[in-house]
C-alpha positions as CSV (number, residue, x, y, z in Angstrom):
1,X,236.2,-19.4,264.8
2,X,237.8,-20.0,268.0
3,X,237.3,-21.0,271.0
4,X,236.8,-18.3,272.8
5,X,234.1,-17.1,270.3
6,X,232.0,-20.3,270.6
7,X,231.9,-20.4,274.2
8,X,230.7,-16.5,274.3
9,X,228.3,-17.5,271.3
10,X,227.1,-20.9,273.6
11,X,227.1,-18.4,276.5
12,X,224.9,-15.9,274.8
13,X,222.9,-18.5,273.4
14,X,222.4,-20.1,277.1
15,X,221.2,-16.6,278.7
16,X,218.5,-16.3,275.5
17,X,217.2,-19.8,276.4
18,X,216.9,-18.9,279.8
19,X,215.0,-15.7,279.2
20,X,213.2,-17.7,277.0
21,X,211.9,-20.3,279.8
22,X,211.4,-17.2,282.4
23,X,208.9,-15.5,280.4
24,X,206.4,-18.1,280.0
25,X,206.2,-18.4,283.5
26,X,205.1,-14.4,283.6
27,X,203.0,-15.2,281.3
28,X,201.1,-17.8,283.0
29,X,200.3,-15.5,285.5
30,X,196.6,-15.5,285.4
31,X,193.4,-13.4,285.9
32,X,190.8,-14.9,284.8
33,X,186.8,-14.6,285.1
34,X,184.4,-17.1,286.1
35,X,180.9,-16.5,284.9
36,X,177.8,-17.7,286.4
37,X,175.2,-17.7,283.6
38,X,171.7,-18.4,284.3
39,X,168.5,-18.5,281.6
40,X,166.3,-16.0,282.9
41,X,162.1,-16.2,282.0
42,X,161.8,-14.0,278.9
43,X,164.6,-14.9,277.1
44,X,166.7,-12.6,279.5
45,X,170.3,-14.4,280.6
46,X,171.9,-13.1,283.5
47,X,175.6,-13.3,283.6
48,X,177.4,-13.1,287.3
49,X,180.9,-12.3,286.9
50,X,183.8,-13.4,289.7
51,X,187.3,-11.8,288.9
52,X,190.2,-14.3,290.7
53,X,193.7,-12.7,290.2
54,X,196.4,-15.0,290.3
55,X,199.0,-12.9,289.3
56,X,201.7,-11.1,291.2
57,X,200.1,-7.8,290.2
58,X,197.1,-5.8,290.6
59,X,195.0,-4.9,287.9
60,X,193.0,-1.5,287.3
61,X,190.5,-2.5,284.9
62,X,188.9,-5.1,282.7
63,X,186.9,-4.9,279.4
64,X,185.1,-7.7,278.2
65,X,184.0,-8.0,274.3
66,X,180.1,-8.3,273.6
67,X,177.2,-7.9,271.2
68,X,177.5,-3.7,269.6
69,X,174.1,-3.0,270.4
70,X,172.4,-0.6,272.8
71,X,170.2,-4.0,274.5
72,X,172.7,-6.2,274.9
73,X,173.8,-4.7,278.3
74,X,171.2,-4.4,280.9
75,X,171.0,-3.2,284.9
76,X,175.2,-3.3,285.0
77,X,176.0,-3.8,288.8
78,X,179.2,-3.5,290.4
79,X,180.8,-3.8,293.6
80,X,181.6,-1.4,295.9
81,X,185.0,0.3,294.7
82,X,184.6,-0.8,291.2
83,X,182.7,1.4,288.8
84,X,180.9,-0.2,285.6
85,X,180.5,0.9,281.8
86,X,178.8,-0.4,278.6
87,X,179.7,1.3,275.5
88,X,177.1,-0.2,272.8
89,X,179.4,1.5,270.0
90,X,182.6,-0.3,271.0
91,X,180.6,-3.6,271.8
92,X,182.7,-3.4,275.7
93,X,181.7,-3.4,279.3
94,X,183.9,-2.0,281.5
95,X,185.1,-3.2,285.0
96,X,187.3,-0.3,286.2
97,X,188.9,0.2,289.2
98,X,187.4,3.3,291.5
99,X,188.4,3.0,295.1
100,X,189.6,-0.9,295.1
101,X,192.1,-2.5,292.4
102,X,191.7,-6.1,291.5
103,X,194.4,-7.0,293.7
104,X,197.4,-9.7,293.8
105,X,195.4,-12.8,294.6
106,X,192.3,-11.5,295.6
107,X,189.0,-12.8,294.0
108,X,186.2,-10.4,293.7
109,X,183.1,-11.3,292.8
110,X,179.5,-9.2,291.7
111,X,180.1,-8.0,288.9
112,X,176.7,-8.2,287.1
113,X,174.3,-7.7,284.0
114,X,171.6,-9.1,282.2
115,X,171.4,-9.9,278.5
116,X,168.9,-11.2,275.7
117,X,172.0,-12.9,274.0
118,X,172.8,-16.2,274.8
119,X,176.6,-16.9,275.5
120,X,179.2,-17.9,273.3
121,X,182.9,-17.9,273.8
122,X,184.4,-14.3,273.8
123,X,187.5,-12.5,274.7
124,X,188.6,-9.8,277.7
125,X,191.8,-7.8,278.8
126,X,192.5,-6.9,281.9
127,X,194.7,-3.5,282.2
128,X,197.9,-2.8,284.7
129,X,200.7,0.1,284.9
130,X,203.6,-1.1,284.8
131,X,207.0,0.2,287.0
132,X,206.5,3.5,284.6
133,X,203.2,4.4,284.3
134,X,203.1,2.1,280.7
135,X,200.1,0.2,280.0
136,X,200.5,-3.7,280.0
137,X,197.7,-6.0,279.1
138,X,196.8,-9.3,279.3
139,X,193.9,-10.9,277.2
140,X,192.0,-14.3,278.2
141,X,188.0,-16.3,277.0
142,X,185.4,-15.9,279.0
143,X,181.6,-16.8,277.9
144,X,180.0,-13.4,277.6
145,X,176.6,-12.2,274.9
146,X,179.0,-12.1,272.0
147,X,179.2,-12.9,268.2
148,X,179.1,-16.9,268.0
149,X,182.0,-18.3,266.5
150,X,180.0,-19.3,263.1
151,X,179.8,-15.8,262.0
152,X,183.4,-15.4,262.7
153,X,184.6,-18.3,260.6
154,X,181.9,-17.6,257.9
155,X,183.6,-14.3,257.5
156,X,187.5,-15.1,257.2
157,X,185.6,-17.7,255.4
158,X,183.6,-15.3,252.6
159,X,187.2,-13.6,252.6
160,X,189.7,-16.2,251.8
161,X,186.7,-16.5,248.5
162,X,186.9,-13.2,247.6
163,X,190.9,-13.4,247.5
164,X,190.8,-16.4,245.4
165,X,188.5,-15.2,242.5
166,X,190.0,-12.0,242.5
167,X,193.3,-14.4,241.8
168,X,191.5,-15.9,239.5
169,X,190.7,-13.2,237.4
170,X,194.0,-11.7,237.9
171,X,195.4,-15.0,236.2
172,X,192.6,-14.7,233.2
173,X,193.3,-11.5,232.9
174,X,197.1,-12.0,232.3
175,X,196.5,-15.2,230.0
C-alpha cells in the first residue's frame, strides 16, 4: 500500500470519526416531559404533564405508553392548540399538535389526566417531519400508569426458561 492510499484511508477514516462525534450531539437534543404526579383520595393519581423542548426542532406530536385498559385514562385535558387521545387498545395517549406545535425551546405545560394506576417508569416518542415530509422520532422515560418493570423482567425472564428446556430436550432428544 502506498502512501497515497493510507493518507486517503486516514482521511476517510478522520471524516467517519467526525460524523461520528457530530451525531451524538443531534442526538442529545432533548424533549423531555416532566410529570407532576399527585395521590388523589380514592386511589385516583393525577398525572400533570409539562413538555420542555430543547431541541432545535419542533415537534407535532407525542405518545406516551400506559396501562391497555379502557380506566386507565381518565378526564384527558389539553391545552389550547393541542388536541388529546387515549386509545385503550394500543395502551397510548396522544399529545398531538392542532393549532400550536411543540416548538423549538418552548415549554408547554397542561397536559392532564387522572388514573387508578400508580406510576412506574414508562416510555414516550415524540414525532417531527423532517426536510421531506419523513417521520423522525425520538423516544425518552417518563413516569406514566404503566406495566411495572417486575412484570417485564418476569417475562424475558419466563422466556429465556422456556428456550432452555426446549434446549434441553432438543439435546435428550438427540442423545
Amino acid at each position: 500500500m502506498n502512501n497515497s492510499s493510507r493518507y486517503a484511508r486516514l482521511l476517510v477514516l478522520a471524516s467517519v470519526l467526525l460524523c461520528g462525534l457530530a451525531l451524538p450531539s443531534v442526538a442529545r437534543a432533548q424533549l423531555t416531559l416532566t410529570p407532576t404526579i399527585t395521590n388523589l383520595a380514592g386511589g385516583l393519581f393525577s398525572y400533570q404533564y409539562s413538555v420542555n423542548n430543547t431541541s432545535p426542532f419542533d415537534f407535532s406530536a407525542i405518545s406516551i405508553a400506559v396501562i391497555a385498559a379502557p380506566e386507565t385514562v381518565q378526564s384527558l385535558v389539553v391545552p389550547t392548540g393541542f388536541s388529546g387521545f387515549f386509545d385503550p387498545g394500543l395502551g397510548q395517549v396522544d399529545f398531538v399538535e392542532d393549532t400550536q406545535d411543540f416548538t423549538a425551546g418552548a415549554t408547554i405545560s397542561g397536559f392532564n389526566f387522572i388514573s387508578p394506576f400508580a406510576p412506574q417508569m414508562s416510555t414516550f416518542t415524540a414525532l417531527r417531519l423532517d426536510m421531506n415530509d419523513n417521520p423522525v422520532t425520538i423516544t425518552g422515560t417518563v413516569l406514566a400508569p404503566a406495566i411495572p418493570e417486575p412484570a417485564t423482567f418476569a417475562l424475558f425472564g419466563a422466556e429465556l426458561a422456556g428456550l432452555a428446556a426446549m434446549k434441553i430436550r432438543r439435546r435428550k432428544v438427540a442423545k
